[in-house]
C-alpha positions as CSV (number, residue, x, y, z in Angstrom):
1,X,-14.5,-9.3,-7.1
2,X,-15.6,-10.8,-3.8
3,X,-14.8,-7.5,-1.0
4,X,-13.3,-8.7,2.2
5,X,-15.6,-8.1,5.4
6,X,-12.3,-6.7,7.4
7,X,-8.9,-5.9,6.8
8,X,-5.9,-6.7,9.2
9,X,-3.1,-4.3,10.7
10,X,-0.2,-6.5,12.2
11,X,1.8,-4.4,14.8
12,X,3.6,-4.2,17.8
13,X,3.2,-2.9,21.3
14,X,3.9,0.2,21.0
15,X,2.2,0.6,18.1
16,X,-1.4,-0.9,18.7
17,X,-0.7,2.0,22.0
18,X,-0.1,4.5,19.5
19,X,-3.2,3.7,17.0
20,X,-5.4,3.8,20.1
21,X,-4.0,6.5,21.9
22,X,-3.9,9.3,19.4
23,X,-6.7,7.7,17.3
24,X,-4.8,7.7,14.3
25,X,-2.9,5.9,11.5
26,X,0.8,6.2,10.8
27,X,1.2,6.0,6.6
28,X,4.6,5.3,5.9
29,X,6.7,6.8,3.0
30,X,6.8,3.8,0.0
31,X,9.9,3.9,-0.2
32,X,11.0,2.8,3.0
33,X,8.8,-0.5,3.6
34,X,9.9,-3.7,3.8
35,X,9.2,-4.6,0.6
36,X,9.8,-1.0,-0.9
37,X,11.6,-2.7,-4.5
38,X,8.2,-3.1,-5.5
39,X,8.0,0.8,-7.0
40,X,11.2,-0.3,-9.1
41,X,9.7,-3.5,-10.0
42,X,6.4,-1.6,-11.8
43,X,8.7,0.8,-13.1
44,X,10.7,-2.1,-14.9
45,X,7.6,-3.6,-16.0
46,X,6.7,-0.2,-17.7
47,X,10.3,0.0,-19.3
48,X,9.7,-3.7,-20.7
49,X,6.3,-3.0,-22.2
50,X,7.8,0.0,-23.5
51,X,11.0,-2.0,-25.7
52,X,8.6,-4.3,-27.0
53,X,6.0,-1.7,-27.9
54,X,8.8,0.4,-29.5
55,X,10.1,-2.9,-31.8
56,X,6.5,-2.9,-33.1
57,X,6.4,0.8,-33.8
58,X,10.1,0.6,-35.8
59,X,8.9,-3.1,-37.6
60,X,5.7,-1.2,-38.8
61,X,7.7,1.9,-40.2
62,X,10.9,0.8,-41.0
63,X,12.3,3.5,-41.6
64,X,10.7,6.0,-39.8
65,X,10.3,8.5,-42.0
66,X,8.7,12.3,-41.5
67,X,5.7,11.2,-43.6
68,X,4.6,8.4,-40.9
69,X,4.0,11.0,-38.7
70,X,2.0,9.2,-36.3
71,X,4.0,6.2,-36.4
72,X,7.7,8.2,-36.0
73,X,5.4,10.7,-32.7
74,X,4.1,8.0,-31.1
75,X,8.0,6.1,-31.1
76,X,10.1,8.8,-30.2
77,X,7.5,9.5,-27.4
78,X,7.7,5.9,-26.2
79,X,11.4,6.3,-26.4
80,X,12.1,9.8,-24.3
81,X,9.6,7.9,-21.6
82,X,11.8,5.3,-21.1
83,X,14.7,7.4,-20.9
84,X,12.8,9.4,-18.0
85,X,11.7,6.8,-15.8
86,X,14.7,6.0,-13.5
87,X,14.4,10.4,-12.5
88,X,10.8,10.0,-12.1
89,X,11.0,7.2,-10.2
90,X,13.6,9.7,-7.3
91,X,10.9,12.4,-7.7
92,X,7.6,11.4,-7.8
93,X,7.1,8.1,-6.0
94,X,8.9,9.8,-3.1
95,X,5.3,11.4,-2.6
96,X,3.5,8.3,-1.9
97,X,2.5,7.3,1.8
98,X,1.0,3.6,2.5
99,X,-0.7,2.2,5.4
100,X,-0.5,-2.2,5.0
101,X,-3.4,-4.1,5.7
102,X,-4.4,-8.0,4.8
103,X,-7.6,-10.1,4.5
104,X,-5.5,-12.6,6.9
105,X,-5.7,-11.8,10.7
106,X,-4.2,-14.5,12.2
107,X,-1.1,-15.7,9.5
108,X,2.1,-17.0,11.3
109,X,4.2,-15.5,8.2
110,X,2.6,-12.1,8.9
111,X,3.2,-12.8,12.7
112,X,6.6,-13.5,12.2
113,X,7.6,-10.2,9.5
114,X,5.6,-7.8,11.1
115,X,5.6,-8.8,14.8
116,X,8.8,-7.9,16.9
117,X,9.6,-11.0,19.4
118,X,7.9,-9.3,22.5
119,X,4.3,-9.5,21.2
120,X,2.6,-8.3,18.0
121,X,-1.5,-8.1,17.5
122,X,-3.5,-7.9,14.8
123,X,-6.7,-4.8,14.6
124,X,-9.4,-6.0,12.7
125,X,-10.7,-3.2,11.0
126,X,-14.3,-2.9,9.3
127,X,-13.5,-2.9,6.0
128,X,-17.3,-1.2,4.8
129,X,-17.3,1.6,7.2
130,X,-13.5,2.1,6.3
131,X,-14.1,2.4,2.6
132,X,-16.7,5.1,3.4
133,X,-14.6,6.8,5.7
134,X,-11.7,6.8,3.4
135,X,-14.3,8.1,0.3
136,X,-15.2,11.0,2.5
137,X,-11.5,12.1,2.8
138,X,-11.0,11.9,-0.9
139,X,-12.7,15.6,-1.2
140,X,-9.7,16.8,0.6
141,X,-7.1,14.4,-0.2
142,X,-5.1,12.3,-2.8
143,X,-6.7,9.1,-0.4
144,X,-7.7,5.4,-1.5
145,X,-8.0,1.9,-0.6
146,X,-6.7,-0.7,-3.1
147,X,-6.2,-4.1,-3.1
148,X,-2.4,-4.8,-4.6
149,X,-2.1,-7.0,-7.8
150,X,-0.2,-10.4,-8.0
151,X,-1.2,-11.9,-11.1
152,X,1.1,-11.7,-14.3
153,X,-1.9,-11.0,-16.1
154,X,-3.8,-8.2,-14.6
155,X,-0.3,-6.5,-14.0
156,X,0.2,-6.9,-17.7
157,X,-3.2,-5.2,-17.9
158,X,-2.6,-2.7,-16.0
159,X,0.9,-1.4,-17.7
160,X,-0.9,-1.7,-21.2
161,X,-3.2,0.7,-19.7
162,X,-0.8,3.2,-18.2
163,X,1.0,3.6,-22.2
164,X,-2.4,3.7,-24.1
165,X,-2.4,6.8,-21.8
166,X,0.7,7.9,-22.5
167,X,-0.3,8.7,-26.2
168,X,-3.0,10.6,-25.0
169,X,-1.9,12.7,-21.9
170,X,1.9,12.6,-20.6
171,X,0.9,14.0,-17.4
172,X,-2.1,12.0,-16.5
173,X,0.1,8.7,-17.7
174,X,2.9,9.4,-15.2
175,X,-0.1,10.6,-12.3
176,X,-1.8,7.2,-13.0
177,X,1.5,5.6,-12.8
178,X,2.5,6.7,-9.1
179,X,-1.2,5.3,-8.2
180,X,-0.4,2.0,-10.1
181,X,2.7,1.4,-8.9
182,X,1.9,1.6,-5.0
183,X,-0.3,-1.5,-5.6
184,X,1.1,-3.6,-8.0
185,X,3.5,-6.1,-6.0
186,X,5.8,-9.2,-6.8
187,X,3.9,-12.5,-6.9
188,X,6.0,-13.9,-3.7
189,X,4.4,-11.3,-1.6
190,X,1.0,-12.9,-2.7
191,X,0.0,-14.9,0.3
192,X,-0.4,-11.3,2.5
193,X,-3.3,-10.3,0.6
194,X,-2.6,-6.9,1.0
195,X,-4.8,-3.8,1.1
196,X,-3.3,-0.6,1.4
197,X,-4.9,3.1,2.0
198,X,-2.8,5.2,-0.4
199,X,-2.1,8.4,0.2
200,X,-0.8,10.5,-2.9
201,X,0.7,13.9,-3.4
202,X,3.4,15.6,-0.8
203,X,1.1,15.7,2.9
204,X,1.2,18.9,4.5
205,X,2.9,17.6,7.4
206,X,5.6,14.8,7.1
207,X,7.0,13.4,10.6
208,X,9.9,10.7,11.5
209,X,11.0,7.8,13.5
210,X,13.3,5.2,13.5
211,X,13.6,2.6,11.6
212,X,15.7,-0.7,11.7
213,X,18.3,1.1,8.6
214,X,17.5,4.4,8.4
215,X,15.1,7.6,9.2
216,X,11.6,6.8,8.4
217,X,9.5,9.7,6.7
218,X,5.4,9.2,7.8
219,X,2.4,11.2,7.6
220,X,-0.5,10.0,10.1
221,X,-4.3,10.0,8.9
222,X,-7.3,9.8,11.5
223,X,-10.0,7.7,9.8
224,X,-12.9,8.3,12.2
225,X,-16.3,6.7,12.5
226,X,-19.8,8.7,13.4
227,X,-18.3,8.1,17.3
228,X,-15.0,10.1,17.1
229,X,-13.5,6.3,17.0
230,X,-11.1,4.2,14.6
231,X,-13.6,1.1,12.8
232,X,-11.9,-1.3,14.7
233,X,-13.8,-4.6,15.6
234,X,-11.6,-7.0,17.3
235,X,-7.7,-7.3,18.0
236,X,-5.7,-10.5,18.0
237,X,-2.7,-11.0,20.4
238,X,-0.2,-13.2,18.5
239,X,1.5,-15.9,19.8
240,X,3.1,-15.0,23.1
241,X,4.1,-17.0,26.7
242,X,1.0,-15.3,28.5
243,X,-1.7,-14.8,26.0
244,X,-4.1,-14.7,29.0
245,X,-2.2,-11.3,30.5
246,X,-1.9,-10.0,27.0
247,X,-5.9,-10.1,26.4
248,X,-6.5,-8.5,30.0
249,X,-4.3,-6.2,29.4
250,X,-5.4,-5.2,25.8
251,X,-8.9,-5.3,26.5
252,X,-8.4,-2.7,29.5
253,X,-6.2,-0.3,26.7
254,X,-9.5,-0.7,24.5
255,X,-12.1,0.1,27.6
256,X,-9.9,2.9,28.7
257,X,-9.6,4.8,25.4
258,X,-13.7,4.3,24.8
259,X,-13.5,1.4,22.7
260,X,-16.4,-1.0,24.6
261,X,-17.1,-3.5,22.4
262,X,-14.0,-4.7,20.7
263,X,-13.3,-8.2,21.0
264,X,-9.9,-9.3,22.2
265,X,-8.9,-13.1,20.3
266,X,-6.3,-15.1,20.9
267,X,-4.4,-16.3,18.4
268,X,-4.7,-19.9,17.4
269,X,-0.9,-20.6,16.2
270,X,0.5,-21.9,19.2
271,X,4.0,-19.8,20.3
272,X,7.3,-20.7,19.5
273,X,10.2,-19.2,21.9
């Protein structure tokens, strides 16, 4: 797999302000993204590989009887899993913070679902130095960056995986299974190329802001470089009427919270009122 030099963050105003104001990330809750039906999609997939795996089980060993141990174990194990999912699904993925990111900086789709109509931009971030950052953090936390899976395939792959576990270790299968399912996404969503940094387990401190339906629950991270800063290499201002005041404007934020070098782009899809 070919790893992507940087990673986007599409945001608004007051968010790039935030990100370089207080020098950190804010992680939201999984279940209250835009595209947060993707937990009960992997979940579903699990349930599906599950029917067809417990068919198998009861063709092999029809009946069941006590002295196919093994056979009668491993089915009635497949079968209390599936009957366990929908209340895992309420208690455990509830613990999973995400913070989105894309191999595409300047995408009008990504402009126009994650950029409010007064202005978005798009932080470039170093994808090498944040992989090493993020490593560093993993002695103290449940951290990672992954890229999400689109492919029917490797999806398939990846739930196979999770129920050879299950056999083996209930609790590591469902702990792998709140990892896998805060990557694996539905194929539409395929042309965001999304990264996420995945953060795992309840954080010690869990903050909130509004949202367009509801109360958001987020945790913030501060990935920091050798110079106290964010890896951030360049920002593009989205489409906007004055792209010219935008970049002055940005590039004197950037100056004024020690960020010298930063390039400030414009973006090239032209704007739309």
């Amino acid at each position: 797999m070919t790893l992507p030099k940087y990673l986007y963050h599409y945001t608004s105003q007051k968010g790039l302000l935030g990100i370089l104001e207080s020098k950190k990330l804010w992680m939201t809750n999984i279940f209250y993204l835009n595209d947060s039906s993707e937990f009960v999609y992997t979940i579903n997939l699990v349930k599906d590989e599950l029917k067809i795996r417990i068919e198998q089980l009861e063709k092999q060993g029809l009946p069941l009887l006590p002295r196919e141990g093994n056979l009668l174990d491993k089915c009635n194990r497949y079968k209390r899993t599936e009957g366990v999912l929908d209340i895992f699904l309420e208690e455990m993925a509830t613990e999973s913070y995400v913070f989105s990111l894309s191999t595409e900086g300047d995408d009008l789709n990504q402009w126009r679902g994650y950029c409010p109509k007064e202005g978005g931009f798009s932080i470039q971030f170093d994808y090498e130095i944040m992989l090493s950052i993020i490593d560093n953090m993993k002695d103290r936390n449940n951290i990672d960056i992954k890229k999400c899976e689109y492919g029917e395939k490797r999806k398939l792959e990846l739930v196979k995986s999770l129920l050879d576990i299950l056999c083996d270790d209930k609790r590591f299968f469902y702990k792998e299974l709140v990892d896998v399912s805060s990557y694996i996404k539905h194929e539409s969503f395929e042309k965001e190329q999304e990264y996420r940094i995945i953060y795992h387990n309840n954080p010690k401190i869990i903050e909130y802001r509004e949202g367009n339906y509801s109360i958001i629950p987020y945790t913030v991270i501060s990935p920091l470089d050798n110079y106290d800063k964010l890896p951030i290499s360049k920002i593009f201002v989205g489409p906007t009427p004055h792209p010219q005041l935008s970049m002055m404007s940005v590039d004197s934020l950037l100056k004024s919270n020690g960020y010298e070098n930063v390039k400030v782009q414009e973006s090239i899809i032209p704007y739309r009122s």
